[in-house]
C-alpha positions in Angstrom: -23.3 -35.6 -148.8 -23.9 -36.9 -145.2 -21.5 -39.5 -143.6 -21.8 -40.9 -140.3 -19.5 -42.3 -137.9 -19.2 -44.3 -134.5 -15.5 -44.0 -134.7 -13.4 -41.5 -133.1 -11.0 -39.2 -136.0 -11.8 -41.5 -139.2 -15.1 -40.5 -140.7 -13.9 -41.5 -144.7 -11.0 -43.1 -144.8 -8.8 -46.2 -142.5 -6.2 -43.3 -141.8 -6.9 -40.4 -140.0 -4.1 -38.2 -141.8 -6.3 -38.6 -144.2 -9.8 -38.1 -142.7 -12.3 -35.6 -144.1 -13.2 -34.6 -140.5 -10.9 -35.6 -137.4 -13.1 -36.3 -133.9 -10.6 -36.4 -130.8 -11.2 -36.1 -127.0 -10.9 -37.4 -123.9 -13.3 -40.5 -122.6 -13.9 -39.0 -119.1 -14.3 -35.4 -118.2 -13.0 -34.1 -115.0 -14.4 -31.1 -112.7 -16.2 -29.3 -110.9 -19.7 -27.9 -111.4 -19.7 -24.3 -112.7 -15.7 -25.5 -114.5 -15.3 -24.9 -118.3 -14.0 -28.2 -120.1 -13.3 -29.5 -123.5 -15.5 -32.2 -124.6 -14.0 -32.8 -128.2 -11.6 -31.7 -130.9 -13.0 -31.4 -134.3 -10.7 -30.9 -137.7 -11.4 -30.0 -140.6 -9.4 -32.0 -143.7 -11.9 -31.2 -146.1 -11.2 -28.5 -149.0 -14.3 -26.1 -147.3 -15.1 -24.4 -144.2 -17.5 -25.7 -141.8 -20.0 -25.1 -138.8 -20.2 -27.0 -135.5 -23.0 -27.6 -133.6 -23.7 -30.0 -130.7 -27.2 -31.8 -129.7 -26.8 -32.9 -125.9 -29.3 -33.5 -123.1 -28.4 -30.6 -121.0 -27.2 -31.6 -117.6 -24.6 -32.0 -116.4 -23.1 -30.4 -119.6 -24.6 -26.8 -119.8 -23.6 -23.5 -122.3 -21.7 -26.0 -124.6 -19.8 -23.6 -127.6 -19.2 -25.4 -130.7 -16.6 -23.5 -132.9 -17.6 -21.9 -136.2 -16.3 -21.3 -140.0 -13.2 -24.4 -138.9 -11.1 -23.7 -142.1 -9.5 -26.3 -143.9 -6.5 -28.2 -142.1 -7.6 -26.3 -139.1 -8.8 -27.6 -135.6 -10.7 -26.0 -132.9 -12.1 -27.1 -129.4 -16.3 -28.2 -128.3 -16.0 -26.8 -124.6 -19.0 -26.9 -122.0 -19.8 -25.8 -118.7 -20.0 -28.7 -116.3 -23.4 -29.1 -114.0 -22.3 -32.1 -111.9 -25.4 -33.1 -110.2 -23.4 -36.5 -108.9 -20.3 -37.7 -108.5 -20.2 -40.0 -112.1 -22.7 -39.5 -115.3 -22.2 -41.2 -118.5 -23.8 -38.5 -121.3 -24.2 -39.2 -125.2 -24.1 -36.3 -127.7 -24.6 -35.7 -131.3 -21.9 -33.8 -132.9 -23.1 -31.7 -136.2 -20.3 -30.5 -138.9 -21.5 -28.4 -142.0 -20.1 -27.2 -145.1 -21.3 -25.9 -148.6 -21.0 -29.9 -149.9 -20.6 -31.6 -146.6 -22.3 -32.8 -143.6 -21.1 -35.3 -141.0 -23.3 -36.6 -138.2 -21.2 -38.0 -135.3 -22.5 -40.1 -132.3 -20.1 -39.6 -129.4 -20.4 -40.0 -125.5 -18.7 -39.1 -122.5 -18.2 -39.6 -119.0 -18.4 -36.8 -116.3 -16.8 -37.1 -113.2 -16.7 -35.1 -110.2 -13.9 -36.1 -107.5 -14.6 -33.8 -105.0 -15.3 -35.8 -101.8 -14.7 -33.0 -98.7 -12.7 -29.8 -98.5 -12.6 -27.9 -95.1 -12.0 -24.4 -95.3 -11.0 -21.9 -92.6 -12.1 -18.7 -94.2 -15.8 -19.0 -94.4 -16.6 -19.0 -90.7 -15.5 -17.3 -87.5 -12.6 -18.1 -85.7 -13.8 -21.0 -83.7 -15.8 -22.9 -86.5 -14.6 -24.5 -89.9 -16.4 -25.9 -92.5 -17.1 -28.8 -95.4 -17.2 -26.7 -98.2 -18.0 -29.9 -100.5 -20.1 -32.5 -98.4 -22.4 -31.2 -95.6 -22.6 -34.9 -94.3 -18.5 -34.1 -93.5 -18.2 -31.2 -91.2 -16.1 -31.7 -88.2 -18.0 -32.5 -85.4 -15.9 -30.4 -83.0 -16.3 -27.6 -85.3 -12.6 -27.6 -85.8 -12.0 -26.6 -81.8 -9.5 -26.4 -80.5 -7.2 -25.6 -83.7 -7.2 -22.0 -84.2 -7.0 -19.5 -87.5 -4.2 -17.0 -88.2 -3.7 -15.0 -90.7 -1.1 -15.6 -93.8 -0.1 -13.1 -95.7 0.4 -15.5 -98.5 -2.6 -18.0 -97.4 -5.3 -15.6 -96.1 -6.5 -17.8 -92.9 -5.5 -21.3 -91.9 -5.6 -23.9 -89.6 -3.0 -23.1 -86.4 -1.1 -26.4 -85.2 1.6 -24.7 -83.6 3.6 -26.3 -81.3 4.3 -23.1 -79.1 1.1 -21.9 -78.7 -0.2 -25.3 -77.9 2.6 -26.9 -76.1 -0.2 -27.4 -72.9 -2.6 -28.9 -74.9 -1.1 -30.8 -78.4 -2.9 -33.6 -77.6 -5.8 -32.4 -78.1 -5.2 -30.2 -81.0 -7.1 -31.4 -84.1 -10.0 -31.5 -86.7 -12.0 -34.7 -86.2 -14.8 -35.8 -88.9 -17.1 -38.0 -88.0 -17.3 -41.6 -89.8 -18.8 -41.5 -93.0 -19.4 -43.6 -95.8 -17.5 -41.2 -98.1 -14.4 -41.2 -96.1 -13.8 -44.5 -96.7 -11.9 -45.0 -99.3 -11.8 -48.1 -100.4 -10.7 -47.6 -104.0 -8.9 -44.7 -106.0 -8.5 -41.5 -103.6 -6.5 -38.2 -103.6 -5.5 -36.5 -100.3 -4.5 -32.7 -100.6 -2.9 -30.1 -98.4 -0.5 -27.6 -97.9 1.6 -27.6 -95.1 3.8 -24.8 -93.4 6.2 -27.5 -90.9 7.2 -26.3 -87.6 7.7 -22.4 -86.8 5.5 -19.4 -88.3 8.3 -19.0 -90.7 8.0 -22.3 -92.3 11.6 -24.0 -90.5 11.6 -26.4 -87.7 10.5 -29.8 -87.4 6.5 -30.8 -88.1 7.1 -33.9 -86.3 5.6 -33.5 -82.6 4.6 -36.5 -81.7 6.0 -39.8 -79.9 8.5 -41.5 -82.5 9.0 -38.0 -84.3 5.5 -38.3 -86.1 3.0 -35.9 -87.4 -0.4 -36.2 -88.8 -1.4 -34.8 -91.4 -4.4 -37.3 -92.6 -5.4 -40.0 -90.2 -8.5 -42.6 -90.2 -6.9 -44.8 -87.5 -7.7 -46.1 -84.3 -6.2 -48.4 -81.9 -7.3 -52.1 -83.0 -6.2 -53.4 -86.4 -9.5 -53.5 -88.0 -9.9 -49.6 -87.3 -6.7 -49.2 -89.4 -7.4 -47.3 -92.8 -4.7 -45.1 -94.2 -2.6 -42.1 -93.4 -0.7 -39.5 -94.6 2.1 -37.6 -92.1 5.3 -36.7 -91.5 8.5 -38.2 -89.8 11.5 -37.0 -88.3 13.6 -39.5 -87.0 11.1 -42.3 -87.6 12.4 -45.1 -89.4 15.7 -43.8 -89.6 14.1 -40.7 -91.8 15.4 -37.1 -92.1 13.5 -34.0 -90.8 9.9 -33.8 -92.3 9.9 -36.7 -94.4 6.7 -37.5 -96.3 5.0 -40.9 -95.1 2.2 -43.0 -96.4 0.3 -46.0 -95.0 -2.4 -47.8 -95.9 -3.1 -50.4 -92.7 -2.4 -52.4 -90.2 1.3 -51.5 -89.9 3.1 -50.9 -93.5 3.8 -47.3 -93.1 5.9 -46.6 -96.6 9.5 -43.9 -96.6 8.8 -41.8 -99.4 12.3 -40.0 -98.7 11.2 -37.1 -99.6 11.4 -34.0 -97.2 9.8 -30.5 -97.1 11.2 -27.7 -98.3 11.0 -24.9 -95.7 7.7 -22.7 -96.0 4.7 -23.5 -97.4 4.7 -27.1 -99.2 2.1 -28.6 -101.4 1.9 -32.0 -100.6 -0.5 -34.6 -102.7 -0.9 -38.8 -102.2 -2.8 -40.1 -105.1 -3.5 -43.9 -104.9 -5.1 -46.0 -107.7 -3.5 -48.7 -109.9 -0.1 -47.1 -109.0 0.5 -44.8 -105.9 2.0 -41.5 -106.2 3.7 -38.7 -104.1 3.4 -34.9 -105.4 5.2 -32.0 -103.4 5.1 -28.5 -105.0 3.6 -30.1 -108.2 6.4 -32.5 -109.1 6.2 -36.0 -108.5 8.7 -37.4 -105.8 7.6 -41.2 -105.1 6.1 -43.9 -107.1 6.6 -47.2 -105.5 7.2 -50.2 -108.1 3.8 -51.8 -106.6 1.0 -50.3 -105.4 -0.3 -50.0 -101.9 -3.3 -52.0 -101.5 -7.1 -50.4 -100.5 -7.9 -49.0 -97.4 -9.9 -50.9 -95.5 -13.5 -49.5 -94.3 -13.9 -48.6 -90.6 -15.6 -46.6 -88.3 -12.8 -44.5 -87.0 -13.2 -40.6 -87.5 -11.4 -38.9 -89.4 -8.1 -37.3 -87.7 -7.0 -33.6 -89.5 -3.6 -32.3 -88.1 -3.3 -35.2 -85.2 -3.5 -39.2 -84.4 -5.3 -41.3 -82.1 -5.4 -41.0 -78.5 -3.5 -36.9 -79.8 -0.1 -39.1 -79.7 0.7 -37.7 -83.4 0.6 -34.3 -83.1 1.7 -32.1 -86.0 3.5 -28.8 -85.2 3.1 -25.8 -87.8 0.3 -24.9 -89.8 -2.1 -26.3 -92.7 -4.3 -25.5 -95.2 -7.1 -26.5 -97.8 -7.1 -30.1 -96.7 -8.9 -31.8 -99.6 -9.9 -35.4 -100.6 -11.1 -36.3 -104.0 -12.4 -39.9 -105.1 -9.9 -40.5 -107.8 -6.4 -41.0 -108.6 -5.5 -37.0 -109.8 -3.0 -37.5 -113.1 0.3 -35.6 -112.3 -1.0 -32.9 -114.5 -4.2 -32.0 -112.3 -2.2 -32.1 -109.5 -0.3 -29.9 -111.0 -3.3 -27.2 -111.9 -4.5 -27.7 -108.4 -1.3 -26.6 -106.8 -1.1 -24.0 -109.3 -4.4 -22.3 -108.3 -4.6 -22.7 -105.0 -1.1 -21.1 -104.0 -2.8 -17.4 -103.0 -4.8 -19.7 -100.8 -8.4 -20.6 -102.6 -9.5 -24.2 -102.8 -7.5 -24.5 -106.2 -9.2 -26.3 -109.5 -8.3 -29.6 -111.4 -9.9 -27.9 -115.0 -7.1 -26.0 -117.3 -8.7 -22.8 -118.8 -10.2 -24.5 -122.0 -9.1 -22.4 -125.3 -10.5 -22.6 -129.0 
């Protein structure tokens, strides 16, 4: 017997308790090229065992394992191994399932998304020179000078903002990126870094600026048109306490999270898409009851670490500054703070399981 079905779960019946084979899965597909994923979860409520096989294109799904002998009342994972050659890629797949008496032929698809937009990493380069590891088209144009690297024993090497060792020059301290089309993010976006505020042991305020303000993101300049969005921290600004978390999205509506850093090393994540959202450490801190609207596109570089005309300076240190071109769920945001604590770039994918 062969049965097909364009339907997700219910391949016999109107009511998937009841469904000879169950087909479940999420609609997009989130990573990064080389990541294992799950594509679909098949199970079996027929009275026999049966084989899983998938017939898909290739790229940008690659080494796909479809789970064997799924006994009855049992349910196991199709993973794959994602080959993002672009940032979005619809793919349609046939999924096979066969036992002694039955066969089912399902037509699924998929979409594959991958968010990663630029991440800068200290580590890869010598001491004066940092890098885009994601988007060649996005390395600093300074080659991160004059922000230095030192060591952390937790964090192997990041990007030095101290306020002591800079106290001559913390105007000038920053990473500046060049305008580029992918920088301006005019939709859904992520921003993603960890920050140590103030002193080499994590305490102090981050703020160094005029107003008590520190950059941490900034595509801003001086006229209102040149206004995009922000992320930093305030002490003192708009009657905030010590390193508050601040967004803005311009001209002039920077938004109180009141939420603060804990001393140390703090994950902090803005994601921005139909709703905004405020991560630090993993957990969600801020959601706003309206969303902020879209940046607007300009031609501003990119500020890492400092403002316009260096009157924002942040004070401490910072690491993996990221950007991705979606609104990260809570859970990814979670996994990315999660693996990128002993100081690697971190991954959106949980380990996929059978």
């Amino acid at each position: 017997m062969a049965i097909r079905s364009d339907r997700d779960a219910d391949l016999s019946t109107s009511d998937d308790s009841e469904a000879l084979l169950g087909v479940s899965g999420p609609e997009t597909v989130v990573g990064y090229a080389g990541e294992r994923v799950r594509l679909r979860r098949i199970t079996n409520r027929s009275d026999e065992p049966i084989d899983v096989s998938i017939d898909a294109p290739g790229a940008p799904l690659r080494d796909i394992s479809a789970p064997d002998d799924i006994e009855p009342e049992e349910s196991a994972w199709i993973t794959a191994t994602l080959d993002c050659p672009g940032e979005k890629e619809e793919v349609a797949f046939t999924i096979l399932a066969d036992g002694e008496t039955h066969r089912f032929e399902v037509d699924r698809d998929v979409t594959v998304v991958d968010p990663r937009v630029s991440y800068w990493n200290p580590r890869l380069r010598d001491d004066e020179a940092t890098i885009d590891d994601w988007d060649d088209c996005n390395r600093p144009e300074n080659d991160g000078s004059p922000v230095s690297f030192v060591g952390s024993r937790s964090r192997d090497r990041v990007f030095d903002y101290l306020y002591e060792k800079w106290k001559k020059h913390e105007r000038e301290k920053k990473i500046e990126v060049g305008s580029d089309d992918s920088l301006n993010l005019d939709g859904e976006f992520t921003l993603s870094v960890w920050v140590l505020p103030g002193n080499r042991d994590g305490t102090g305020d981050a703020a160094g600026g005029d107003y008590g303000l520190g950059r941490l993101f900034s595509k801003w300049g001086s006229d209102q048109s040149e206004k995009s969005y922000q992320l930093f921290i305030g002490s003192g600004f708009d009657g905030s306490e010590q390193n508050t978390v601040f967004i803005e999205v311009g001209p002039d509506s920077p938004v109180n999270t009141d939420s603060t850093l804990d001393d140390g090393w703090n994950h902090v994540a803005w994601c921005h898409g139909s709703n905004d959202r405020v991560y630090i450490n993993g957990e969600m801190v801020y959601e706003p009851t309206s969303p902020l609207p879209d940046p607007q596109d300009t031609q501003s570089p990119l500020l890492i670490g400092n403002g316009p005309d260096g009157d924002y300076q942040f004070r401490g240190a910072l690491d993996n500054p990221q950007i991705h071109s979606i609104a990260l769920s809570g859970d990814q945001v979670k996994r990315l703070y999660e693996t990128s604590q002993d100081g690697s770039a971190g991954t959106l994918v949980p380990e996929p399981s059978q």
